[in-house]
C-alpha positions as CSV (number, residue, x, y, z in Angstrom):
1,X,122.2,204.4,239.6
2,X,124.0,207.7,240.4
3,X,121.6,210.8,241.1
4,X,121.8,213.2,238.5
5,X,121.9,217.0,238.6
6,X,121.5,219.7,236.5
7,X,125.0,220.4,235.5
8,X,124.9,216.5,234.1
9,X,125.4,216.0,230.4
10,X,122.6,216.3,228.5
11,X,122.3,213.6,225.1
12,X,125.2,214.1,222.3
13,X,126.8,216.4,224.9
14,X,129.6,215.6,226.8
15,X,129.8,215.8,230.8
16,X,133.2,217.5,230.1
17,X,131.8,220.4,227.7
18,X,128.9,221.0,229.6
19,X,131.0,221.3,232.9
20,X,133.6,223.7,230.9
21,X,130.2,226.0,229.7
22,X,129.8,226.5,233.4
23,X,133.2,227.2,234.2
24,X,132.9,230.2,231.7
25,X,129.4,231.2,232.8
26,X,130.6,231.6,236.0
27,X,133.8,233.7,235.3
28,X,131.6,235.5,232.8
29,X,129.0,236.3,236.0
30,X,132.2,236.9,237.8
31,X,133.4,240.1,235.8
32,X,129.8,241.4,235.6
33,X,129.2,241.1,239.1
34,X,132.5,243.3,239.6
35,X,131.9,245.7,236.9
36,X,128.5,246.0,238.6
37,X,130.3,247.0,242.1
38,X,132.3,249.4,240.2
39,X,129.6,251.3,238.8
40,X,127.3,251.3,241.6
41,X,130.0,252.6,244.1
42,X,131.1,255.7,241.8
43,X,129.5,259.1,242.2
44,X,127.2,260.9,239.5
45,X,130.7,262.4,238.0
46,X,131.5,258.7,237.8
47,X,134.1,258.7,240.3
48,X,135.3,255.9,242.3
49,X,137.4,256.0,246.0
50,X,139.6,252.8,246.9
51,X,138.2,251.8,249.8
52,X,141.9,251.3,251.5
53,X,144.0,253.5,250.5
54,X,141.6,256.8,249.2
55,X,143.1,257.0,245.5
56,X,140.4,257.9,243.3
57,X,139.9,256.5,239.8
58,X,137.3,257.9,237.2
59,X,134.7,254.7,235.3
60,X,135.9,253.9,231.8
61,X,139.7,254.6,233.1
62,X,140.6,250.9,234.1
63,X,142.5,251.9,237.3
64,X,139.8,250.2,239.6
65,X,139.4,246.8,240.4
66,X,136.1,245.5,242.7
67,X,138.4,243.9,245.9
68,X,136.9,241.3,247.9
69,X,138.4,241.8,251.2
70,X,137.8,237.6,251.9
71,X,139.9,236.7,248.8
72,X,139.7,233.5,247.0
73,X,137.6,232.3,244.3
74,X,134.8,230.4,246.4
75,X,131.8,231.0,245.6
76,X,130.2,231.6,249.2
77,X,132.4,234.7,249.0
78,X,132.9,235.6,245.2
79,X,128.9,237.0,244.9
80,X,128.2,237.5,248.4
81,X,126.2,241.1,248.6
82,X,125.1,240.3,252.2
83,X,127.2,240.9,254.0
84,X,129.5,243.0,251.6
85,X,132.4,241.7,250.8
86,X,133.4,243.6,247.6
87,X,134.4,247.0,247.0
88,X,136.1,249.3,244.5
89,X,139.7,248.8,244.9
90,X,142.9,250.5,242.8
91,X,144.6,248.2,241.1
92,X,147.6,248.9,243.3
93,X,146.0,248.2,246.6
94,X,144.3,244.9,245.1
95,X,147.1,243.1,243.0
96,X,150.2,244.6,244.5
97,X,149.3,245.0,247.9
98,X,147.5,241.9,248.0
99,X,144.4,243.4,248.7
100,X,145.6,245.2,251.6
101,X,144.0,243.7,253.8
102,X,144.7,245.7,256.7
103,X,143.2,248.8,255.3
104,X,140.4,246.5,254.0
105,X,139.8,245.1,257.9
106,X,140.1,248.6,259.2
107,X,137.3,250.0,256.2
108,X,134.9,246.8,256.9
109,X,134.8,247.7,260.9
110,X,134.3,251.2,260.7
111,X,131.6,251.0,257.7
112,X,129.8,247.9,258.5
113,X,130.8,246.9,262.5
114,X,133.0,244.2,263.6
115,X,130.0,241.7,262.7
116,X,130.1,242.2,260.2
117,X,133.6,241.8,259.9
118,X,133.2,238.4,261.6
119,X,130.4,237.0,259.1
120,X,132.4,237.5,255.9
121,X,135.7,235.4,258.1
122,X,133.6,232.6,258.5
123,X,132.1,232.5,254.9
124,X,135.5,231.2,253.8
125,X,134.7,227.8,255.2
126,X,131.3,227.7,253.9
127,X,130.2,225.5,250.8
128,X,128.1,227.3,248.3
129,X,127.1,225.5,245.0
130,X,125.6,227.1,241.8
131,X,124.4,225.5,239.4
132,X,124.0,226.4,235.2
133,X,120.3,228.1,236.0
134,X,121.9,230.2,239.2
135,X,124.5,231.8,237.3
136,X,122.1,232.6,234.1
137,X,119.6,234.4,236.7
138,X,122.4,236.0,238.2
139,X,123.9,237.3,235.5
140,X,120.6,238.6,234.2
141,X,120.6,240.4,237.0
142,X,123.8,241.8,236.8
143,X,123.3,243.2,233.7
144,X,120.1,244.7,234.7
145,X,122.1,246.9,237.0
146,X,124.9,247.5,235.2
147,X,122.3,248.9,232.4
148,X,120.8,250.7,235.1
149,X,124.1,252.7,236.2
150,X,125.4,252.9,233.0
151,X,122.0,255.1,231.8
152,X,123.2,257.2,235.3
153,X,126.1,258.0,234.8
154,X,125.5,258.6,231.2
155,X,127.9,256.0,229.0
């Protein structure tokens, strides 16, 4: 009999919808975990500096995107805070530039140290799963922040 685990089907549920419900949750925890680095990186005045190329966008403007200078969608590097791998980004410098990841490499070394810089390379090989319960306390906590900024910045 096959071990199950929590992101199993439940009875009169299928596997399949109960597999899509995490696939949202987890682009759902996604854009709050981004809108969180957003609002945490901007100033009182609610401004935000693109960490490679210096353009400066204001919150509420949609001209920033939260970069993760180890692309991809895994999740070892999609929510890692430690070490840091995302940071407000223009829109330019994240979609057209392909992250610019250059600027990004040169911004990681001289904020955080070559380490650093080193610990988020190797995350891309490493396995990370979440399960249903992970990305509901994580999200929680997401919002707690994003509350928290919001009330600082004033919106």
């Amino acid at each position: 009999m096959a071990k199950l685990g929590r992101d199993y089907a439940v009875p009169g549920e299928s596997w399949h919808s109960r597999k899509t419900k995490t696939q949202t949750l987890r682009k759902k925890c996604a854009e709050e975990f981004q809108e969180m680095i957003r609002l945490e990186s901007a100033d009182d005045d609610g401004r935000m500096i693109c960490v490679t190329c210096g353009f400066v966008g204001i919150v509420g403007e949609n001209t920033m995107d939260a970069g993760h200078y180890i692309g991809g969608r895994s999740n070892a590097v999609l929510f890692t805070e430690d070490p840091p791998n995302c940071h407000p980004q223009c829109k330019r410098c994240n979609k057209d530039e392909g992250g610019a990841p250059e600027a990004y490499a040169q911004f990681i070394i001289e904020k955080y140290g070559e380490e650093v810089r080193d610990r988020l390379k190797a995350l891309r090989y490493q396995v990370v799963k979440y399960y249903r319960s992970d990305y509901l306390e994580m999200r929680a906590e997401y919002r707690a922040r994003i509350k928290i900024q919001k009330q600082r910045l004033g919106h």
